[in-house]
N, CA and C of each residue as an Amber inpcrd file, in Angstrom:
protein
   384
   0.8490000  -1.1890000   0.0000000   0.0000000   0.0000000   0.0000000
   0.8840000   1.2390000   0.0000000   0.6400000   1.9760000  -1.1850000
   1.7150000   3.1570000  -1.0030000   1.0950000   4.3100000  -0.0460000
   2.2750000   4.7800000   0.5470000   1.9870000   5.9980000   1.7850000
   2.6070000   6.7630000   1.5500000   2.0660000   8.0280000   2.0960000
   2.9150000   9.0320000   2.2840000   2.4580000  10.0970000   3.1120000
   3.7810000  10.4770000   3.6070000   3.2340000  10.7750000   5.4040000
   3.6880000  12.1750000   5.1400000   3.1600000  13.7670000   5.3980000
   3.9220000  14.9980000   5.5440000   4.2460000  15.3000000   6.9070000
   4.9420000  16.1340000   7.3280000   5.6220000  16.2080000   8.7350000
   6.3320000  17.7260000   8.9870000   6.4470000  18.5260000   9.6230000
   7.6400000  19.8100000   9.8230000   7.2920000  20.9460000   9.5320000
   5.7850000  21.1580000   9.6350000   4.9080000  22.2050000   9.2400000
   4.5780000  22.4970000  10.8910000   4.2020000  23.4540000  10.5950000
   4.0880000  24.5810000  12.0350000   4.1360000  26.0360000  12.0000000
   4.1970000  26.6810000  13.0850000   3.9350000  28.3510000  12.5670000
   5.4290000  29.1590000  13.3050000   5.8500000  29.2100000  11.9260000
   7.3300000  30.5610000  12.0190000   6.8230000  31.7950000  11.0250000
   7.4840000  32.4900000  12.4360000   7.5160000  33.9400000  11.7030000
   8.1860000  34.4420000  10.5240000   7.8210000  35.5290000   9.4030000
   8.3820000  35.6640000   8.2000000   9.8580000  35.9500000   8.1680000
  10.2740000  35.7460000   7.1870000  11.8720000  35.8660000   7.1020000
  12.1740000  34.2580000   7.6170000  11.5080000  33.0630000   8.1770000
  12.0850000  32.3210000   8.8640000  11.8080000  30.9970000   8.3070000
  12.7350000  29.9000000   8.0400000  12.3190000  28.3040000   8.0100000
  12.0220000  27.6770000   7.8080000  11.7080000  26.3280000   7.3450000
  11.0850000  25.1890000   8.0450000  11.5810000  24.0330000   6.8010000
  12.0500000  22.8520000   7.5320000  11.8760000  21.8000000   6.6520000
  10.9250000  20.6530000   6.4730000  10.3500000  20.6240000   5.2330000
   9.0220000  19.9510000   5.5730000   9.6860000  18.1960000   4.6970000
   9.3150000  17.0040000   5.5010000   9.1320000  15.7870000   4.9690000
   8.4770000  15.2260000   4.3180000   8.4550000  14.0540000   3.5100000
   7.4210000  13.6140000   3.1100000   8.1000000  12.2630000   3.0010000
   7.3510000  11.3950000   3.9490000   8.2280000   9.9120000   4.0210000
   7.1920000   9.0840000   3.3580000   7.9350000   8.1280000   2.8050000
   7.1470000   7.6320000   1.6320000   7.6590000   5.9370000   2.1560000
   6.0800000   5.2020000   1.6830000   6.8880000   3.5620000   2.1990000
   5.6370000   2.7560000   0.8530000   6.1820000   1.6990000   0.3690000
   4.5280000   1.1450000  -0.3090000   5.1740000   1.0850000  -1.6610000
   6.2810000   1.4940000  -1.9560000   6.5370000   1.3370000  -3.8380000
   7.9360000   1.5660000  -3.7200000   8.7580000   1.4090000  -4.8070000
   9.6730000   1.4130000  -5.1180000  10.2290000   2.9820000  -5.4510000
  11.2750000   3.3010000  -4.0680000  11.6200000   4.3250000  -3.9750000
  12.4140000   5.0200000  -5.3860000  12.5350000   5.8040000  -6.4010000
  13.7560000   5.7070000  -7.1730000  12.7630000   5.5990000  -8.2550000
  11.2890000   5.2250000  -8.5340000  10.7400000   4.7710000  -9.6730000
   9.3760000   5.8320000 -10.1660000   9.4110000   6.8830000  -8.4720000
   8.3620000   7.7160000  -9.2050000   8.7610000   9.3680000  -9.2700000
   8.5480000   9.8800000  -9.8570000   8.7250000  11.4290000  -9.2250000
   7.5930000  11.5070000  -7.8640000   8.3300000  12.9460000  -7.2730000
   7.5360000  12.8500000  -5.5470000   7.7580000  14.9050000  -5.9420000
   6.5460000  15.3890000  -5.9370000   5.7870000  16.8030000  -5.9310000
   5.4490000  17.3920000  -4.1660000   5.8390000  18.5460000  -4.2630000
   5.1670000  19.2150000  -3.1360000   4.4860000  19.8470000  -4.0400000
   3.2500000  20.4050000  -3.1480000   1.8500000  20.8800000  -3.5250000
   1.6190000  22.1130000  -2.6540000   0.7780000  22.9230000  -2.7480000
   0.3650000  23.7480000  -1.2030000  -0.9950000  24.1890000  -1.7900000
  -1.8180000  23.6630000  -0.5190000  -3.2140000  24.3740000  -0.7390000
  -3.9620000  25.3130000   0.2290000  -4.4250000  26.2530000  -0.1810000
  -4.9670000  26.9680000   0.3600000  -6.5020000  27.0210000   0.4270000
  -7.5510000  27.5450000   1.2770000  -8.8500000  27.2620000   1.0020000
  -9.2440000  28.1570000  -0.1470000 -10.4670000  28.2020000  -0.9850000
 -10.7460000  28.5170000  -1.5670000  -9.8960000  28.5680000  -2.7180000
  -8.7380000  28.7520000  -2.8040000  -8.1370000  28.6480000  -3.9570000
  -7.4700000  27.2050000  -4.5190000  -6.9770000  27.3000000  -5.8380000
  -6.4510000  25.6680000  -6.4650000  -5.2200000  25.6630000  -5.6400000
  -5.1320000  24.4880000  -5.9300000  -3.8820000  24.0760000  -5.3780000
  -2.7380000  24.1450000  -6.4430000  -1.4620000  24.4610000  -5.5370000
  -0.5410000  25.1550000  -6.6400000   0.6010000  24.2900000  -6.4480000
   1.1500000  23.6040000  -7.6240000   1.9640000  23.3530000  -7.4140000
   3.5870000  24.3180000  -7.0540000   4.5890000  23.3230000  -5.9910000
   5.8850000  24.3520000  -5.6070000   7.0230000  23.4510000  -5.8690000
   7.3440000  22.2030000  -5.9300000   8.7990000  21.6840000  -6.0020000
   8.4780000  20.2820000  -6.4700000   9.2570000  19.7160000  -7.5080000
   9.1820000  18.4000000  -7.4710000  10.5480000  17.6980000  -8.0130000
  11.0070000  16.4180000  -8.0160000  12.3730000  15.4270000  -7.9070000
  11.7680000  14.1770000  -8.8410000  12.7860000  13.9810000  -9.4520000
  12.6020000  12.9980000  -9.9930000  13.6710000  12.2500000  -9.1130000
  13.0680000  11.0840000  -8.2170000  13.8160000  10.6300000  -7.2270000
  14.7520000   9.6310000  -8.4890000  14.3970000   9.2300000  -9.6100000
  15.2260000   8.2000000 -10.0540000  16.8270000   8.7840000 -10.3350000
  16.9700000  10.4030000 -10.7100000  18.2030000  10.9550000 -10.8860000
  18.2130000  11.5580000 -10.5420000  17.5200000  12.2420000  -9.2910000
  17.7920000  13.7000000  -8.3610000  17.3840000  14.9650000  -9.2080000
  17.3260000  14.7200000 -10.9410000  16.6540000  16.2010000 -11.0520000
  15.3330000  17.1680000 -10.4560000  15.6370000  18.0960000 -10.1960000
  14.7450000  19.1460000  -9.2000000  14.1890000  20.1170000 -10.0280000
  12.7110000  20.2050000  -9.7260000  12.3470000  21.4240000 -10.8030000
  11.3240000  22.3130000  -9.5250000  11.7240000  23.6070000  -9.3330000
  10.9520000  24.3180000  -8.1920000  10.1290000  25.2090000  -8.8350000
   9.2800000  26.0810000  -9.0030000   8.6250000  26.8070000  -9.6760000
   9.3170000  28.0250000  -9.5630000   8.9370000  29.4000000 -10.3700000
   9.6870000  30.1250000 -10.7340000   9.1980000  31.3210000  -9.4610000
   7.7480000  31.4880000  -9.5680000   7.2750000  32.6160000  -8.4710000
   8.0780000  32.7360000  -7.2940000   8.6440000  31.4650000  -7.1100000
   9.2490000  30.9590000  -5.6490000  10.7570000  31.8380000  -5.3980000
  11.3630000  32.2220000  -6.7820000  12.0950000  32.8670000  -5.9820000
  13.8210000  32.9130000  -5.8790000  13.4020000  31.1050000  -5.9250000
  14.7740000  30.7020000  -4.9440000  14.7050000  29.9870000  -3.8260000
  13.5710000  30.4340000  -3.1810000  13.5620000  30.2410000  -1.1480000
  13.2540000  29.1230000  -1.1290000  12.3130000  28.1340000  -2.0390000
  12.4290000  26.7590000  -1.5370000  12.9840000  25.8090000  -2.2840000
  13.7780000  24.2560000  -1.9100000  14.5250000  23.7720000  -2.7010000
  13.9940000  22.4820000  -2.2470000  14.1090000  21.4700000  -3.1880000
  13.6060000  20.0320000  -2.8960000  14.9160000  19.2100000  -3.0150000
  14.7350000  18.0060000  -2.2140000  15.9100000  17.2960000  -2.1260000
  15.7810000  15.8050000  -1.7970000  16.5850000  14.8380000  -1.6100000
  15.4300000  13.3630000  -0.8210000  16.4690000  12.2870000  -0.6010000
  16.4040000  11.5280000   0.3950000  17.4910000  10.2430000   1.0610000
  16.7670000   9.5070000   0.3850000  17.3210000   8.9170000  -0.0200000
  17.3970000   7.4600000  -0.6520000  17.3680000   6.1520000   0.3170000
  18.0070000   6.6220000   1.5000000  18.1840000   5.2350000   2.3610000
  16.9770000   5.3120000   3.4720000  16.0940000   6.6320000   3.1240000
  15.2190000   7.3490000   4.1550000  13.8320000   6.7520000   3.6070000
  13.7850000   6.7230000   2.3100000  13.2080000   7.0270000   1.1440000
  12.0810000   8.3030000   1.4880000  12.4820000   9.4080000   1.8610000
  11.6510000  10.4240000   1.9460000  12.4840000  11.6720000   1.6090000
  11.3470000  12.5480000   0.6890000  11.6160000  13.7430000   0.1570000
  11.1390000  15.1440000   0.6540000  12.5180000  15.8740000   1.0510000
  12.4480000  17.4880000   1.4770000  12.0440000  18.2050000   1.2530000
  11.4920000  19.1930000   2.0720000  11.2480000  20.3540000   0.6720000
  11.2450000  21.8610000   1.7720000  12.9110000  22.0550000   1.7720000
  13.6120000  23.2290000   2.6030000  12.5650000  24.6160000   2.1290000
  11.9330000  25.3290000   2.9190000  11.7090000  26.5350000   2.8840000
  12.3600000  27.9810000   3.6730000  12.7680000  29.0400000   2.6210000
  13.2250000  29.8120000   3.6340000  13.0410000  31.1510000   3.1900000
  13.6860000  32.2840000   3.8020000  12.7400000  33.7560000   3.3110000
  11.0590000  33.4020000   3.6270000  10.7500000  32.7530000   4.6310000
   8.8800000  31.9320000   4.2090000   8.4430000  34.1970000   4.6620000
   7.4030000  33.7950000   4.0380000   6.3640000  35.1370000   3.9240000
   4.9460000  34.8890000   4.4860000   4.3640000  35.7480000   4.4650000
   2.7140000  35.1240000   5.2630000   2.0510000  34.4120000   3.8450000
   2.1150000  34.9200000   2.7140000   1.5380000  34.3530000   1.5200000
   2.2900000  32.3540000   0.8430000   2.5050000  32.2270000   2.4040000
   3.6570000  31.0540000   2.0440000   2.3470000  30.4220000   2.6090000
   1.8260000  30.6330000   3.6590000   0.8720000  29.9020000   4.8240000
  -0.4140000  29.0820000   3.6880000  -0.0850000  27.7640000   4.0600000
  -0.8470000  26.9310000   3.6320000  -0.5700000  25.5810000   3.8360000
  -1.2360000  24.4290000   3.5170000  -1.4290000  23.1320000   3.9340000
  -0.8040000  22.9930000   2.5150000   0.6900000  21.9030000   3.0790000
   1.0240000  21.4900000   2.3200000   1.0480000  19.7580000   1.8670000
   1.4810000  19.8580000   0.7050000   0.9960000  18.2440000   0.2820000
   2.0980000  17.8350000  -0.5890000   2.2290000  16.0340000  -0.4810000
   3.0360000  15.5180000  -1.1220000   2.4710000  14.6830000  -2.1770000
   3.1430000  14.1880000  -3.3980000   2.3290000  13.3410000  -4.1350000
   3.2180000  12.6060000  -5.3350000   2.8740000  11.3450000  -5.4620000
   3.7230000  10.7800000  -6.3040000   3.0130000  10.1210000  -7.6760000
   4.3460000  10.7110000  -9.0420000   3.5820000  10.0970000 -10.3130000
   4.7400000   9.5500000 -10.5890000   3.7370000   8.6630000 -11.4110000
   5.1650000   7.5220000 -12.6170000   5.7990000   8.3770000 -13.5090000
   4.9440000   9.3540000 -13.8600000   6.1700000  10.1330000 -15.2460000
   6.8850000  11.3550000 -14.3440000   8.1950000  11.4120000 -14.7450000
   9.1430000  12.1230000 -14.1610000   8.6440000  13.9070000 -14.3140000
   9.1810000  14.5010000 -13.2750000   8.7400000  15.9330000 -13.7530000
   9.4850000  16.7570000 -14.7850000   9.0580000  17.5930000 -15.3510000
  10.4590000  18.2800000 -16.3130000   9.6860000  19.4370000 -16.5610000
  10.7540000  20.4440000 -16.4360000  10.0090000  21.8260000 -16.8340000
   9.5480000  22.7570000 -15.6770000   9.0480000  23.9220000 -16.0200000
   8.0030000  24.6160000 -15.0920000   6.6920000  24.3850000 -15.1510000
   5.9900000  23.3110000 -15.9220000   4.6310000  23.0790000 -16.0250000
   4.7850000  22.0290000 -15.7450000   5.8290000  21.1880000 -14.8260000
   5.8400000  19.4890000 -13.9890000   4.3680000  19.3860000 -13.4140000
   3.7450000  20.0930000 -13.1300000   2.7290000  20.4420000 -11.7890000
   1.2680000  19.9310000 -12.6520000   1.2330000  20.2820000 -14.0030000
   0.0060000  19.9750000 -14.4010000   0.0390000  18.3550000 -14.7440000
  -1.5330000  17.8860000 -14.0890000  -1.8590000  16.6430000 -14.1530000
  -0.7910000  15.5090000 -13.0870000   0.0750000  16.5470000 -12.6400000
   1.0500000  15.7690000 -11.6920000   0.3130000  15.2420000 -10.5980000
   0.3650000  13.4180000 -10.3960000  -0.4240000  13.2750000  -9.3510000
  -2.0780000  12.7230000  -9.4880000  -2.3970000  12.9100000 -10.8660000
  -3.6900000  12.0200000 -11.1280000  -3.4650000  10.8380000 -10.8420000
  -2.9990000  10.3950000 -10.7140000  -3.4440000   8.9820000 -11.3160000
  -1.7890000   8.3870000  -9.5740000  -1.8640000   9.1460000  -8.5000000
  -0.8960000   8.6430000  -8.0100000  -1.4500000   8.7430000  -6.9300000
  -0.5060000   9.0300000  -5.8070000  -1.0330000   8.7440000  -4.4050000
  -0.3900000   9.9030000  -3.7050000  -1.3360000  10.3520000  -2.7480000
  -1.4110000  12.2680000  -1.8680000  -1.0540000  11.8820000  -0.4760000
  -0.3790000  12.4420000   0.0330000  -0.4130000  12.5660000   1.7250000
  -1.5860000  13.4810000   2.1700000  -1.8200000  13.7800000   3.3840000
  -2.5260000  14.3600000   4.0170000  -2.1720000  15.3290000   4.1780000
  -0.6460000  15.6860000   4.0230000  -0.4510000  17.5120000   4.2030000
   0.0200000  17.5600000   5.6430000   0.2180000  18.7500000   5.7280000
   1.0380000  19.3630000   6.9340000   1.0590000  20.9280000   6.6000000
   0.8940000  21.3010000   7.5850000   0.2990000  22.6920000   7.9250000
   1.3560000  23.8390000   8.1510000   1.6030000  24.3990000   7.5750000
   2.3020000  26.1400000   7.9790000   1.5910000  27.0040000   7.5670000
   2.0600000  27.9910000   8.7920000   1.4230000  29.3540000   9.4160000
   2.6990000  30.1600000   9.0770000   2.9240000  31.0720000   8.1490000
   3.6330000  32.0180000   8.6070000   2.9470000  33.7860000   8.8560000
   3.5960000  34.0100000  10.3840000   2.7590000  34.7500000  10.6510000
   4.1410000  35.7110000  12.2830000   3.4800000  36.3910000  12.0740000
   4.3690000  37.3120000  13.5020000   3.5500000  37.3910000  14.5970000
């Protein structure tokens, strides 16, 4: 049964932190790409970082900046996703999710995740 668990969400103030997890158990680590997501209410959900765990390529979205970077253990089999500079417009429930086709590009995000399997998310607040 594939899983995937989010974790390291919580409320820091702007300018500040956080590394968020996403531990993954149920499939063959190395064989899918693994997406962070962030949703907010009322609005879509947007994609922010994704890995193609089979060769480590990383594709983060562009709005972002810079400030967040994705990364992932292999012996952990769970994937990072470092935030920093966070802003209040960062604050949202974030999500992990895994597809068979690798990500590539700045449009990795569309359709990423149909047809795969979501964590439950994990929560940041950034706020003073």
């Amino acid at each position: 049964q594939v899983q995937l668990v989010e974790s390291g969400g919580g409320l820091v103030q702007p300018g500040g932190s956080l590394r968020l997890s996403c531990t993954t158990s149920g499939f063959r680590f190395g064989r899918y790409a693994i997406g962070w997501f962030r949703q907010v209410p009322g609005k879509e959900r947007e994609g922010v970082a994704c890995i193609n765990t089979s060769d480590g390529k990383t594709y983060a979205r562009n709005f972002l900046n810079g400030r967040f970077s994705i990364s992932k253990d292999d012996a952990k089999t769970t994937v990072y996703l470092q935030m920093t500079s966070l802003e209040p417009d960062d604050t949202a429930v974030y999500l992990c999710a895994t597809d068979l086709h690798d990500c590539y590009g700045q449009d990795w995000y569309i359709n990423f995740g149909d047809f795969g399997a979501w964590g439950n998310g994990t929560q940041v607040t950034v706020s003073s």
